[in-house]
C-alpha positions as CSV (number, residue, x, y, z in Angstrom):
1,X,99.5,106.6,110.6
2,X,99.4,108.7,107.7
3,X,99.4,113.0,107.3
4,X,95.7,112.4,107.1
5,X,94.8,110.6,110.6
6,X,94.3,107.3,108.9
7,X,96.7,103.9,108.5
8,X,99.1,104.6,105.8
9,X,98.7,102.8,102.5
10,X,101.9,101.1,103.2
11,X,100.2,99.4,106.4
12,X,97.4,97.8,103.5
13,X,100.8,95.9,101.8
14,X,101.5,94.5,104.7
15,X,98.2,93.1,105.9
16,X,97.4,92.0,102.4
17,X,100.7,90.5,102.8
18,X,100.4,88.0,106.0
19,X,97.2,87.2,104.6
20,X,99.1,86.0,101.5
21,X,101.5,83.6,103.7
22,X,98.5,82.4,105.9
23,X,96.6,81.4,102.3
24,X,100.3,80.1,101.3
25,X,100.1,77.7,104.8
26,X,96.2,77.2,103.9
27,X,97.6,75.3,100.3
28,X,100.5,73.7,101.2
29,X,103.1,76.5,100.3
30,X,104.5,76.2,103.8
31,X,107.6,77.0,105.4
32,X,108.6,73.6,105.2
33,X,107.7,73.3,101.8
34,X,109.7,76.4,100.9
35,X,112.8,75.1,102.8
36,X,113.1,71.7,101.4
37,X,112.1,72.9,97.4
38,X,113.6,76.3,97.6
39,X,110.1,77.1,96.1
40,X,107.8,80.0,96.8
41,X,105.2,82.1,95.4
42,X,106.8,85.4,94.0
43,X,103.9,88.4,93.7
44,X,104.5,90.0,89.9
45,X,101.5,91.5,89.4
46,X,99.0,93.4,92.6
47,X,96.0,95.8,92.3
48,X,94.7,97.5,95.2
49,X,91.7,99.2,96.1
50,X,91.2,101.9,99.3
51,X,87.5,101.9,99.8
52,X,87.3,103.6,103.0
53,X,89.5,105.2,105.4
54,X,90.7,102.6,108.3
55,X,91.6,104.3,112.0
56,X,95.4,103.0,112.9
57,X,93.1,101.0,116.2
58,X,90.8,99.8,114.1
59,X,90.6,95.8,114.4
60,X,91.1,94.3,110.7
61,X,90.5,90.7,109.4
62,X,90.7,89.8,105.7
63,X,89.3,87.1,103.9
64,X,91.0,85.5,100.8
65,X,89.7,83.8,98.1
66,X,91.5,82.1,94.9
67,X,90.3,82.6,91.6
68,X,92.5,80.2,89.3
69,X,95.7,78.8,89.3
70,X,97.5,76.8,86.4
71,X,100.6,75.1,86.1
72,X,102.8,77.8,87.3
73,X,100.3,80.7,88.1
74,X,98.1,82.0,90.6
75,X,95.3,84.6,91.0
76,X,93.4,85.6,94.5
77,X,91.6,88.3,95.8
78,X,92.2,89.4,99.5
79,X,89.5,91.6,101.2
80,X,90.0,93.8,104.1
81,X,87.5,94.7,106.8
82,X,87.3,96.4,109.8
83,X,85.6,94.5,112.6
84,X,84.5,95.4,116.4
85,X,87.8,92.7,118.0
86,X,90.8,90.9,116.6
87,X,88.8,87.7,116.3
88,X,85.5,88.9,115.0
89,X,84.0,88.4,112.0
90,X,82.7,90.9,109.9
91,X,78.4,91.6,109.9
92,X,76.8,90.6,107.0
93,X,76.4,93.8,105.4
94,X,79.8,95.2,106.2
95,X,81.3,96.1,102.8
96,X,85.3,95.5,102.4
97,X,87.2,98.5,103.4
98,X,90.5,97.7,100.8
99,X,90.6,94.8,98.6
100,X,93.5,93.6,96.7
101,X,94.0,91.0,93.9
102,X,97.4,89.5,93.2
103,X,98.7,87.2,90.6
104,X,101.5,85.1,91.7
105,X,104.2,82.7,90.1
106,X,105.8,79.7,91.5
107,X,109.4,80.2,91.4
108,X,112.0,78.0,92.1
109,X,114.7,80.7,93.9
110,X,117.7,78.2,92.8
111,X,117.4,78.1,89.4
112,X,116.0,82.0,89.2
113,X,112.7,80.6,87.2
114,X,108.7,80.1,87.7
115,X,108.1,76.4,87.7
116,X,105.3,73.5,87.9
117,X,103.4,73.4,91.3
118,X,103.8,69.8,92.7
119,X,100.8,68.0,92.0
120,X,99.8,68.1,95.4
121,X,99.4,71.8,95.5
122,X,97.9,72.3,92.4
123,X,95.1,69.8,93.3
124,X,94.9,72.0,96.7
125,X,94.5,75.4,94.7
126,X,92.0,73.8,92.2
127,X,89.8,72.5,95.4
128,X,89.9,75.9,97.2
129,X,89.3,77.8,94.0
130,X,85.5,80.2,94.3
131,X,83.7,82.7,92.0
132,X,85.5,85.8,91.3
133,X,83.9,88.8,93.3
134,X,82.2,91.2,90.7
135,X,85.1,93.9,91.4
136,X,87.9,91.7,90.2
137,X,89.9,91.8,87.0
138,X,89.5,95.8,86.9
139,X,92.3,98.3,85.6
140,X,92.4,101.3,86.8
141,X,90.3,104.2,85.2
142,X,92.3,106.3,82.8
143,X,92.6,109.6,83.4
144,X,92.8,112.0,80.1
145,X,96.2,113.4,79.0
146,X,96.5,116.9,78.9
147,X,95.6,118.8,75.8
């Protein structure tokens, strides 16, 4: 919990984040996979959005789409919403209470450098790629400088 009642914005992170290993199980980025390549997906670029505030009880389940991938990249979105028990799903016109979209590069952790997804992979990515929500690809608003 936060100084304001509400789950801290480091608890967001971390939910974004298991939903980024179940999508990495969903496409073949496994455990298994990881341990015999020494492969894995290394975040390098995240933007979050807090929509609304979430109670620390509140029961959460995000869904995850990918946007793109090419040879060594990957884009998704992951968004966040607060539903009535653990295994609900979210009503129709429940809005997402955080979102987050990450770009992510597949890095071989021996040799220190992004490489090729195996074919295999790639063809899962490119199969379970959808439409970009209308939110993605934003930057933050700037904010004037002082005068």
């Amino acid at each position: 919990m936060d100084y304001n009642g509400h789950m801290s914005e480091a608890f967001y992170v971390l939910v974004f984040g298991y939903a980024t290993d179940s999508m990495m199980i969903e496409t073949g980025l496994h455990a298994g996979y990881r341990e015999s390549t020494g492969c894995s997906l290394y975040t390098v670029e995240s933007h979050l959005r807090y929509l609304r505030d979430v109670a620390v009880d509140a029961h959460l389940v995000v869904h995850t789409r990918l946007l793109g991938a090419d040879a060594k990249k990957v884009r998704f979105v992951h968004e966040m919403y607060v539903v009535g028990a653990a295994d609900d799903v979210p009503e129709p016109e429940a809005g997402p209470v955080a979102t987050g979209e990450l770009l992510a590069l597949h890095v071989d952790q021996r040799a220190g450098r992004a490489v090729p997804f195996p074919d295999a992979v790639r063809d899962r990515l490119d199969g379970l790629t959808e439409e970009a929500p209308e939110w993605a690809g934003r930057s933050i608003a700037e904010v004037p400088a002082p005068r």
